[in-house]
N, C-alpha and C positions, 0 to 999 in steps of 0.2 A: 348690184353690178360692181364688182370690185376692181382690181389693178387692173383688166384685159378690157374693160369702162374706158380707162383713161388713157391706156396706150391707143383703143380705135380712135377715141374723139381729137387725140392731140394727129394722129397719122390723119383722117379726114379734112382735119382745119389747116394744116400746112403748121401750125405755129410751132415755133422752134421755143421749146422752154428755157433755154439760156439768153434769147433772144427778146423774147415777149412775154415776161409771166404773169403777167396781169393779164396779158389777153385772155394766156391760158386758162386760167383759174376762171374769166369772165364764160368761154367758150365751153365749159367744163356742165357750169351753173346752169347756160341757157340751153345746153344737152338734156338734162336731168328734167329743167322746169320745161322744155317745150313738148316733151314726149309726153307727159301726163295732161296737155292741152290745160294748165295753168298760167295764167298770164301773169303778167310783170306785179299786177295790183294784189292779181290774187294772193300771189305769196309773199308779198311783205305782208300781207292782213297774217297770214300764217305765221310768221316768225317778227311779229311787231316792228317792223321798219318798214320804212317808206319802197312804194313801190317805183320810186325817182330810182332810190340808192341801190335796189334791186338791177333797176336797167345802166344805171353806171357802172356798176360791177359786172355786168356783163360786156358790157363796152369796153374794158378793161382802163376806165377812168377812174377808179377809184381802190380801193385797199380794202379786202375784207378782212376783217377783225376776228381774230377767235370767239366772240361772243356771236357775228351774224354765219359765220361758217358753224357754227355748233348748231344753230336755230334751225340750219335749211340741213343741216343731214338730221336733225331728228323730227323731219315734217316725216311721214308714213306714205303719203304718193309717192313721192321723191324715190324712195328705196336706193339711198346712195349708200349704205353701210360703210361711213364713214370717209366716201372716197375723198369728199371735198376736205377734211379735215386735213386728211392725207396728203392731200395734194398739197394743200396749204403751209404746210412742214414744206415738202420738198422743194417748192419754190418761194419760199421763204430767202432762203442763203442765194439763190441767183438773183433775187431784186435787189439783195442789199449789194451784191458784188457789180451790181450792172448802176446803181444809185450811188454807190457812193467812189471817188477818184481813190486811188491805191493810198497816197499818203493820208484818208479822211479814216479806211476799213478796221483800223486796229481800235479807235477811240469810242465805236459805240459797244463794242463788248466791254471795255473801262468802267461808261458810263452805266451800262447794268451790271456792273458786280459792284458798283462802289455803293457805299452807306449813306453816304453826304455829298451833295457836288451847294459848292461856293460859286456860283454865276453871277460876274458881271457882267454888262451888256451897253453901250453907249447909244446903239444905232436902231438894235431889231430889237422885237420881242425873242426871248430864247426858244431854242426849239421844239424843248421839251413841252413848252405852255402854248405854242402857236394855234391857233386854228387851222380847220384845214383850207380853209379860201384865202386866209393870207399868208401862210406859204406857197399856196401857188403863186400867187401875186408876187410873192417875193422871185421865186426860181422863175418865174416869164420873164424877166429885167435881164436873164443870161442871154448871149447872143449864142444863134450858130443850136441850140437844142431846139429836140423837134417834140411834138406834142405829148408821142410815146414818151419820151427819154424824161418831160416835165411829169409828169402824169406817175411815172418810176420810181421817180425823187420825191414828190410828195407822198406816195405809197411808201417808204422808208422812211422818212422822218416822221410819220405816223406812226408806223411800226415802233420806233423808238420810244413812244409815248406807250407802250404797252408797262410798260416798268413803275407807273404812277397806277396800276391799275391790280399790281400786287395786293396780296397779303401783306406783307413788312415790305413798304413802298420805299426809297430811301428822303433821306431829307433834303429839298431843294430851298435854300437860301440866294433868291437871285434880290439884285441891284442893279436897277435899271435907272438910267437918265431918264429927265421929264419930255427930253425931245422925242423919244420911242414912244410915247405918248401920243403926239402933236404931229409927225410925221406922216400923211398918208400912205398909207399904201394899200393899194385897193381902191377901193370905192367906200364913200362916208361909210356903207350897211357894214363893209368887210373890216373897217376900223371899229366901227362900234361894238362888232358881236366880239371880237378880238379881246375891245379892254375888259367889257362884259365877259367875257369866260377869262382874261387874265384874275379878273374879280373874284370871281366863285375858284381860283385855284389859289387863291391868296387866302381865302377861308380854309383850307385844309387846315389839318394839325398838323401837317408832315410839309407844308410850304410856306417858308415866307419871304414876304415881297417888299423891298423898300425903295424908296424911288427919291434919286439925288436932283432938287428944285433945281430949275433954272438959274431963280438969282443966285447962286453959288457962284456964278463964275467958273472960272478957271480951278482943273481939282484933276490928281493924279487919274483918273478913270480916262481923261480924252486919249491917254495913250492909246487906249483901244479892248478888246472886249478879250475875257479869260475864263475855263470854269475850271477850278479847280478838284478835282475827286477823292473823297478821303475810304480806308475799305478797313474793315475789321482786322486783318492780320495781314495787312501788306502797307509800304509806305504810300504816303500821296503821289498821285501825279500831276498834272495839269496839262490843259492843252489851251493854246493861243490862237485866236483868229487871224490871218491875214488876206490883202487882197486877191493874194493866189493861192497858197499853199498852207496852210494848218499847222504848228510845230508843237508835237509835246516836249512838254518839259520835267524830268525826273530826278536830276543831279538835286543834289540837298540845298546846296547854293542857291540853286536855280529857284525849289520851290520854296525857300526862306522868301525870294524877294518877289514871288505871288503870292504868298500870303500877308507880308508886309503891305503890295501896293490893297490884297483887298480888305484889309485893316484899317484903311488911310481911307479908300471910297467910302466902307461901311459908317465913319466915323463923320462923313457929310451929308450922308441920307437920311430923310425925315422916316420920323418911328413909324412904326408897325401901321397903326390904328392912321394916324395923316395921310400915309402912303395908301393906303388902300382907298380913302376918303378922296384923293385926289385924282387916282384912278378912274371912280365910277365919276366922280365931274366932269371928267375930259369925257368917258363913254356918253354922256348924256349931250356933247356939243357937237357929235357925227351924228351927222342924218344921210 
């Protein structure tokens, strides 16, 4: 069932694809799987995922991934000839335009063309490394969004995580405070599993993670958090966090004195092998 599939299910369900594309994409799936009378368990046993992340995606709480949309169009009942994949491109570009505020839209195309991003971080874990329960945790602290609108946002910052998942991944040098650490957020299980996969992303070859001690004191990073992007034939940019609004910075001035201040951080963070050592210590005292 190809395009004329996906124009009845979306005219049926009412959902507006600029609107709601996670639903889409959920209402899409549970078209496909309820017509061949497989149920939710049935087919993550089919496409090895859980039959939880199956009915999430159909609820449109969750983000399907190019690896679980690949899985469920080449089940054989199904006979979706690609639609979901399909689908998945197209509402792709309205999640990120409905997720991310105008001044945020230009920075995650940066962050996938660049070769190297220089991350520091004072407060959160970076985006790119997050889980996906503690970024919800984090995005639920927003006032005034509704469960869709949180649900959007963690479906995009997910998405963003697609770029680690490359062929030639680029290289992520992040610098975190010990406070991102010690911090809750979530619940004890949502900090643990956190520093626990911050851990196993610190083992790559293509990431490293260093982490500025407490007792340091006072040290140029409290200004606040930067990542800077480096790209094979084009100059650096960088972009800065703020409480409201996000600024990149491109003038040469500009990124001399982000790479100065993350020269100055790198130079108080404990090495490689400590840093990662005191990671899984801290994961080990959330329960």
């Amino acid at each position: 069932m190809g395009s004329g599939g996906r124009r009845q299910l979306v005219a049926v369900n009412g959902f507006d694809p600029a609107a709601s594309p996670l639903r889409v994409f959920g209402a899409m799936l549970r078209y496909y799987r309820t017509r061949t009378g497989m149920s939710q368990d049935g087919l993550g046993a089919r496409i090895h995922f859980s039959g939880d992340l199956v009915g999430k995606i159909e609820m449109g709480r969750g983000a399907p991934t190019k690896e679980f949309t690949a899985a469920c169009d080449a089940v054989p009942e199904l006979n979706t000839e690609g639609a979901l994949t399909e689908l998945r491109e197209q509402l792709k570009d309205m999640l990120k335009l409905r997720a991310y505020p105008g001044w945020f839209q230009e920075w995650p195309g940066k962050e996938a063309a660049a070769t190297a991003l220089r991350w520091y971080e004072p407060l959160i874990v970076p985006g790119l490394l997050q889980t996906e329960d503690y970024a919800r945790a984090l995005l639920r602290t927003r006032v005034g969004d509704t469960d869709e609108q949180i649900d959007e946002m963690v479906a995009a910052r997910m998405e963003r995580q697609a770029i680690l998942a490359r062929e030639e991944p680029p290289t992520i040098w992040a610098v975190l405070d010990e406070g991102v650490l010690r911090r809750p957020v979530g619940s004890g299980k949502v900090m643990r599993d956190q520093l626990l996969h911050l851990a196993d992303m610190a083992r790559r070859p293509n990431i490293v993670l260093q982490v500025v001690s407490a007792a340091v004191g006072a040290y140029e990073g409290l200004r606040g958090p930067f990542v800077l992007a480096s790209f094979e034939d084009a100059p650096d940019v960088a972009w800065q966090d703020a409480a409201v609004f996000g600024q990149f910075v491109e003038e040469s001035a500009g990124i001399a004195a982000v790479v100065a201040a993350w020269d100055t951080i790198k130079s108080e963070a404990l090495p490689r092998g400590a840093s990662l050592k005191l990671v899984e210590e801290v994961a080990e005292r959330w329960t």
